[in-house]
C-alpha positions as CSV (number, residue, x, y, z in Angstrom):
1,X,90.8,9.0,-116.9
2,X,90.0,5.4,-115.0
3,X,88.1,3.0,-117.0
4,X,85.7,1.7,-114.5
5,X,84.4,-1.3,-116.7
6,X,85.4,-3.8,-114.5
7,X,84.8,-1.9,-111.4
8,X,80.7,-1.4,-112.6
9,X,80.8,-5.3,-113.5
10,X,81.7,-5.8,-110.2
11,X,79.2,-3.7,-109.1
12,X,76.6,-5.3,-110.8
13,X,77.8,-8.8,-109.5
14,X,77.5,-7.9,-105.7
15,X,74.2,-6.2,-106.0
16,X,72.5,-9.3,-108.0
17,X,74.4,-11.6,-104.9
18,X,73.0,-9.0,-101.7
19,X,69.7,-8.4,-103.5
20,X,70.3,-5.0,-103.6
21,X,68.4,-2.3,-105.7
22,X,70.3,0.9,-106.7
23,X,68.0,2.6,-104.8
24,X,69.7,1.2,-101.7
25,X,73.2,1.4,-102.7
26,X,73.0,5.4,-103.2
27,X,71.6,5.3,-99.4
28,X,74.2,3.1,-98.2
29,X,76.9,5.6,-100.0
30,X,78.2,8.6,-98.4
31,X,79.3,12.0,-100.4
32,X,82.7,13.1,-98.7
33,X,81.7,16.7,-99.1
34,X,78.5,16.9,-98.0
35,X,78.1,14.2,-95.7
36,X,74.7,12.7,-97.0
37,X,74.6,9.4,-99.6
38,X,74.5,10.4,-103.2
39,X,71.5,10.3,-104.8
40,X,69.6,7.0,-106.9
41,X,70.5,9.4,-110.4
42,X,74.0,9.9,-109.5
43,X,74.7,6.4,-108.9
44,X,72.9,5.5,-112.3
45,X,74.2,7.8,-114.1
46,X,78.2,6.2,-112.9
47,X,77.2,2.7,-113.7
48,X,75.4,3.7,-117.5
49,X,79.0,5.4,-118.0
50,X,77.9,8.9,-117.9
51,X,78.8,10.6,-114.8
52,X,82.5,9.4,-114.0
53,X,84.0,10.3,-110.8
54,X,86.6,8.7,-108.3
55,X,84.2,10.1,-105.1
56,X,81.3,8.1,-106.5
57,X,83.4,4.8,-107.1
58,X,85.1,5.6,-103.9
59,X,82.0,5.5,-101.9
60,X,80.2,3.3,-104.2
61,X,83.1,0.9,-103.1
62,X,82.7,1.5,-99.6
63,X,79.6,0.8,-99.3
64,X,80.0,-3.2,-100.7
65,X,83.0,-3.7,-99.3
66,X,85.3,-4.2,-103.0
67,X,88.9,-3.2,-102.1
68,X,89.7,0.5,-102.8
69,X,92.2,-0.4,-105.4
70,X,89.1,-1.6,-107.8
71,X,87.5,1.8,-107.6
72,X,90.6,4.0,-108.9
């Protein structure tokens, strides 16, 4: 399993920098499978540590331009 500690930290750093809420990160990601952004609980729920999954980070990373490689 990928420990994503320093992938959420840079999370956290580039939403404080853009202003952004969670809220509007989980609309600016896109699920893979299903086409629509993952919702604001899902995206929470990968940052608190509780819900950990590549497609999240993946599209998490997408969607703040951090290099792939951070995300996996």
């Amino acid at each position: 399993m990928v420990n994503y500690e320093k992938f959420t930290a840079e999370v956290a750093k580039r939403l404080r920098e853009q202003r952004w809420t969670r809220q509007k990160l989980a609309d600016a990601t896109v699920n893979l499978k299903s086409g629509n952004p993952y919702s604001v609980d899902t995206v929470n729920s990968f940052m608190q540590g509780k819900r950990i999954s590549d497609d999240v980070a993946n599209a998490i990373a997408k969607a703040l331009d951090i290099p792939e490689h951070m995300a996996s």
